[in-house]
N, C-alpha and C positions, 0 to 999 in steps of 0.2 A: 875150367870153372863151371862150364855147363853141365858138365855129367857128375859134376859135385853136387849142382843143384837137384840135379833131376834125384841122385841118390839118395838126399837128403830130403827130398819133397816125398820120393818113395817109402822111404823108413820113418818118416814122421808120420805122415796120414795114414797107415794100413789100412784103416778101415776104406778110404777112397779109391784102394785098386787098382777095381775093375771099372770104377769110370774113369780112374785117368788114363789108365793103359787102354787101349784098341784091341789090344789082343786078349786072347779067350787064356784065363788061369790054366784049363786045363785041354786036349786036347780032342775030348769028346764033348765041348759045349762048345758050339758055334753062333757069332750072330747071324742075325738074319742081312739078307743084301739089301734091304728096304731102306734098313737104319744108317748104312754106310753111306749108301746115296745121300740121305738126307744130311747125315754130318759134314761129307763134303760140299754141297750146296752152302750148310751154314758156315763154313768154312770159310769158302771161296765169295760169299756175301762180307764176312766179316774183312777176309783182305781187300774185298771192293772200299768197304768202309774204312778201313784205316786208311788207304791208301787216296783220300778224298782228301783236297786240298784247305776244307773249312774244317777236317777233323788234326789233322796231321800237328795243327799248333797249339792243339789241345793235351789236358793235363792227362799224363799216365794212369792215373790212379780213378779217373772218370773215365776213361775206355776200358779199363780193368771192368767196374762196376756193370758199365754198358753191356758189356761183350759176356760176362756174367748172367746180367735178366733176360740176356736173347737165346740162353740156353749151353753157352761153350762153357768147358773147366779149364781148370788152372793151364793143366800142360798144353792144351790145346790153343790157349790164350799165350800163353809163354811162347809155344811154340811160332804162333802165326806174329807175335810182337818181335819175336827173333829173326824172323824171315824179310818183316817189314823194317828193321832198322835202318838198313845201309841204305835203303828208296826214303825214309823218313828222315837223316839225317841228311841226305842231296836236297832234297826237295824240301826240309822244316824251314831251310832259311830263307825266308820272302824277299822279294824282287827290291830290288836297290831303288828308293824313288825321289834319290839326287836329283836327274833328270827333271822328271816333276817338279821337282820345287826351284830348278834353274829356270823352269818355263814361266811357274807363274810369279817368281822376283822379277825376272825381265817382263813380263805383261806389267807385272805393276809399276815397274820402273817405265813403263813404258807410258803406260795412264800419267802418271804421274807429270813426266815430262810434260804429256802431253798439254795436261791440263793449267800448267805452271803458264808453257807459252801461250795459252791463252788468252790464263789472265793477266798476263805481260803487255798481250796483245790491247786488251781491254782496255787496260789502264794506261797503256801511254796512247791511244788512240783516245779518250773520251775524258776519262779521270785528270790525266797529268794536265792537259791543257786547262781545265777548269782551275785547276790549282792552282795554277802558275796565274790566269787571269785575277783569281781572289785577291793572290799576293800583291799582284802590281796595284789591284785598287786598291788595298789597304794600306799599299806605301805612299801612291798619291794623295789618297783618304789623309793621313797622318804626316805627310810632309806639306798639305794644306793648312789643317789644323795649325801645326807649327808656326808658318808663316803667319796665321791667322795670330797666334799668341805672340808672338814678335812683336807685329803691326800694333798690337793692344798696348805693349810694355811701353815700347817708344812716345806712342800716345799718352799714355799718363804719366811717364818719366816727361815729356814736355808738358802735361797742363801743368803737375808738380809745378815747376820749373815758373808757368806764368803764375800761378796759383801765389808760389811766392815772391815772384815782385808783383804783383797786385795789392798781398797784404801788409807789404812792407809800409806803405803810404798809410794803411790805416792804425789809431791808434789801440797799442796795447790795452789786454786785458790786467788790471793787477790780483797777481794770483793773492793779495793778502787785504784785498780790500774787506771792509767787515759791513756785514747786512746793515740794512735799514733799521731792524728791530733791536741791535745791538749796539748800535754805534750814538745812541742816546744814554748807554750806562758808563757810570765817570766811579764803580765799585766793584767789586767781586759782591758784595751783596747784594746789589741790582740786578750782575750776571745770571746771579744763580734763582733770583725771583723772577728771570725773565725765561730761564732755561726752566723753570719749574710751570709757568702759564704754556711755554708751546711743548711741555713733556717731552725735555729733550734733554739725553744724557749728557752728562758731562765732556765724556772724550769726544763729542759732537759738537760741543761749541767752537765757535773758531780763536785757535792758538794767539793769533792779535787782539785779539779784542780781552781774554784772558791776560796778556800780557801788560796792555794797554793801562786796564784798570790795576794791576798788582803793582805798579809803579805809580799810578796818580793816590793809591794809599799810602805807598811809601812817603809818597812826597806829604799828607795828611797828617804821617807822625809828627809828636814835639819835637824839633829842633832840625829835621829833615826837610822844610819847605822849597831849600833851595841845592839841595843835595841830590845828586843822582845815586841811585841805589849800587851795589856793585851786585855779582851776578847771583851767590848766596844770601845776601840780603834780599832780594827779588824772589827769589823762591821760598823763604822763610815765610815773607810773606805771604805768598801762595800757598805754602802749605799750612800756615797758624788761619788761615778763612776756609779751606776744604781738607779735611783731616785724611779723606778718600788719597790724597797722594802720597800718604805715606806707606800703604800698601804696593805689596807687588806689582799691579797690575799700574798704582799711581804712577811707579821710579819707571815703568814703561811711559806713561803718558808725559811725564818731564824731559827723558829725551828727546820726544819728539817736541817740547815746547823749548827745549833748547836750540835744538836744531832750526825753529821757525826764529827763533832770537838772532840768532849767528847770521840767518842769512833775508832777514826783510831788511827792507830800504828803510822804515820807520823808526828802526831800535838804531842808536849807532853808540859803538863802544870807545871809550878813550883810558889811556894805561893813567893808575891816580898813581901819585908823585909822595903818597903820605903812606907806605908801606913801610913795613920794618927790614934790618939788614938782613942777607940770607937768603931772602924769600922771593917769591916774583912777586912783583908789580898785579894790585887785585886792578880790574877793569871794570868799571864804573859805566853801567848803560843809560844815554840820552836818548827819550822821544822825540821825534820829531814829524808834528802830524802832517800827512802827505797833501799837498798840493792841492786845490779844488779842479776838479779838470774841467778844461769849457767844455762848452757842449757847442760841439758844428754843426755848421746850417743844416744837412743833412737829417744829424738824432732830434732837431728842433720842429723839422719840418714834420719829421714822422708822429713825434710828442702833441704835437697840434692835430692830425691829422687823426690819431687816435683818440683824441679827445670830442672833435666833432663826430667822428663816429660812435662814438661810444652813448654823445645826448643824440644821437639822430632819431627821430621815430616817426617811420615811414606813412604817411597818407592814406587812411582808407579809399581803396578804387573801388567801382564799380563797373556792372558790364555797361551800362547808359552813359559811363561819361566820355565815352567818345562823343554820342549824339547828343549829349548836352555840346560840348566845344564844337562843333560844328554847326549847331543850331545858333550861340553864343557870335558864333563868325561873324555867320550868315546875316544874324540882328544888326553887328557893328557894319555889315559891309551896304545893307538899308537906310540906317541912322545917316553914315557917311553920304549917300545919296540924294539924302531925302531935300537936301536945302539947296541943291544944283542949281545952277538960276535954269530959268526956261527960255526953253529956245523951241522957234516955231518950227514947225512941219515942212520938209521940202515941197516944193511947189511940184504938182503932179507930172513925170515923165524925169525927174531930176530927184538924185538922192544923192544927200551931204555926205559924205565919206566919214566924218564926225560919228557924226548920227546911225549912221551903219552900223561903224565898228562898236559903237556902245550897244546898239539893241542887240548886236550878235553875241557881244561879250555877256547880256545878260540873261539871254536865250539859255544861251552854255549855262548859266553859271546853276541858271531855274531846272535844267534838264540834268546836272549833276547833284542835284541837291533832291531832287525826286526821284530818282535811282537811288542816292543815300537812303532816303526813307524808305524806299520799297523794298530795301536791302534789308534793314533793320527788321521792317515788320516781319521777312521771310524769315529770319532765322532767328527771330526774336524767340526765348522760350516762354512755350503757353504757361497761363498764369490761370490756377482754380480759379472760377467765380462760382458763388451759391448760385445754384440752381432755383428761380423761383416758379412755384407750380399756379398757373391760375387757375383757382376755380369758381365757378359760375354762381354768380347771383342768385 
């Protein structure tokens, strides 16, 4: 295969010869020895250069080009690349660097380890105990609490408990009783002049008192005076005085003024005996106005006591009227003295015990009464006087 190439490198380029052959065409041209020298030099340069471990894994065809501008030709390059192969092919394949990379996985592996027991070390030395402390007071924390919400419940599951036998004794509130402002109208057209003065809607009046009067009308018709309405006739009436219940929102407001029917103490229903066969029995509602409730000492005493407070109107004071009542005493406790009978003077070296203790007691009484005043004057506040200016005649 070589001497194919070489044949064919020779019969292709004719014109290149005499530089790729070394040898002279003909036998009377000879080179010179200068040139030969120097071919082998670049020669044996060029095998230095191939043969260099940073060229050797380099591409063919850029040592071709190299070996070219340093002055070698084709065969001479062929040639020294054919000499170099079997040193190029032992030596192209680089050092295996397994090794290497076993060392530095086990360094890291090693780091690594190292580093893990560390922060092992760290944390169950310094970390873990902090944690574990947290925990325990947040369970203390929270199973205090706990106890703390227990202690509460039982507490007020027992006031509950007296809360209602304490109220048991007092009297109920009745959920149907009707206002003051209301319980003077005997119509539905008083009702509604009355809900018209406090601009108050209809479904806001109270369901008894609505009730109350729809049945003192009934009883007002011809021939009804002594008839109790039955429960349609009640509402007829109701509805022939406010037309508003015949709408939707009215046949709401009538259930609920049935429902107050059914279940106050006031209304009370009885089955009537004058219905037709077939049918049920219509029930006929009686009023029955509720009881006047007394009033216990207690709401009597408070009713009174509200009342004197309500005319009370308290006394202008003053800062002087201390030392007005004290000066005021002091007059009655002079007056009170003044008509003493008299009594003479102890005889000199001898003193009536009487007489002692009155003069001492009066002493006191002159020596607290002149500290009052000196009191007063100190901290009495200064009062403007006009300043008057004299001037000279």
């Amino acid at each position: 295969m070589a001497g194919d190439s070489d044949t064919t490198s020779n019969t292709t380029h004719p014109a290149h010869t005499d530089r790729e052959n070394p040898e002279p065409a003909s036998e009377g041209s000879m080179s010179p020895a200068g040139d030969a020298t120097d071919r082998s030099e670049l020669i044996s340069r060029a095998r230095i250069f191939l043969s260099s471990p940073q060229i050797q894994n380099q591409d063919i065809f850029a040592k071709r080009a190299f070996l070219l501008e340093k002055g070698l030709n084709e065969y001479e390059i062929e040639q020294i690349l054919r000499e170099m192969s079997p040193s190029t092919n032992l030596s192209s394949t680089p050092p295996s660097g397994l090794l290497t990379m076993l060392i530095g996985l086990a360094r890291l592996f090693v780091w690594i380890s190292g580093g893990s027991a560390a922060l092992l070390l760290l944390y169950h030395r310094y970390v873990l105990p902090r944690i574990i402390r947290t925990a325990e007071a947040r369970r203390s924390l929270k199973s205090h609490q706990v106890g703390l919400l227990l202690k509460l419940n039982a507490s007020l599951k027992s006031f509950k408990e007296v809360q209602t036998d304490s109220y048991a004794v007092l009297p109920q509130p009745n959920p149907h009783k009707e206002p003051a402002s209301f319980a003077g109208c005997h119509g539905l057209m008083d009702v509604l002049k009355e809900a018209e003065t406090q601009k108050l809607e209809l479904r806001k009046v109270p369901h008894s008192t609505l009730l109350r009067c729809a049945w003192e009308d009934y009883r007002k018709l011809p021939d009804c005076a002594n008839l109790n309405p039955r429960t349609e006739e009640l509402f007829q009436v109701l509805e022939s005085r406010i037309p508003w219940l015949v709408s939707d929102e009215g046949i709401a407001f009538e259930h609920s003024l049935w429902d107050t029917l059914s279940t106050t103490s006031a209304f009370e229903g009885t089955v009537s005996q004058d219905s037709p066969e077939n049918f049920p029995p219509p029930v006929r509602w009686a009023y029955i106005p509720p009881k006047p409730t007394q009033t216990t000492p207690f709401i009597s005493s408070l009713e009174s006591l509200s009342r004197v407070t309500s005319t009370y109107t308290p006394t202008p004071t003053s800062s002087y009227q201390p030392t007005l009542q004290t000066m005021s005493e002091f007059t009655g406790y002079i007056s009170s003295n003044l008509y003493t009978p008299y009594r003479p003077p102890p005889l000199p070296g001898t003193v009536s015990p009487s007489t002692g203790d009155i003069s001492d007691g009066l002493k006191k009484e002159i020596r607290a009464l002149k500290g009052l005043a000196l009191n007063r004057r100190s901290f009495m506040p200064t009062i403007p006087r006009p300043s008057f200016s004299t001037q000279p005649s």
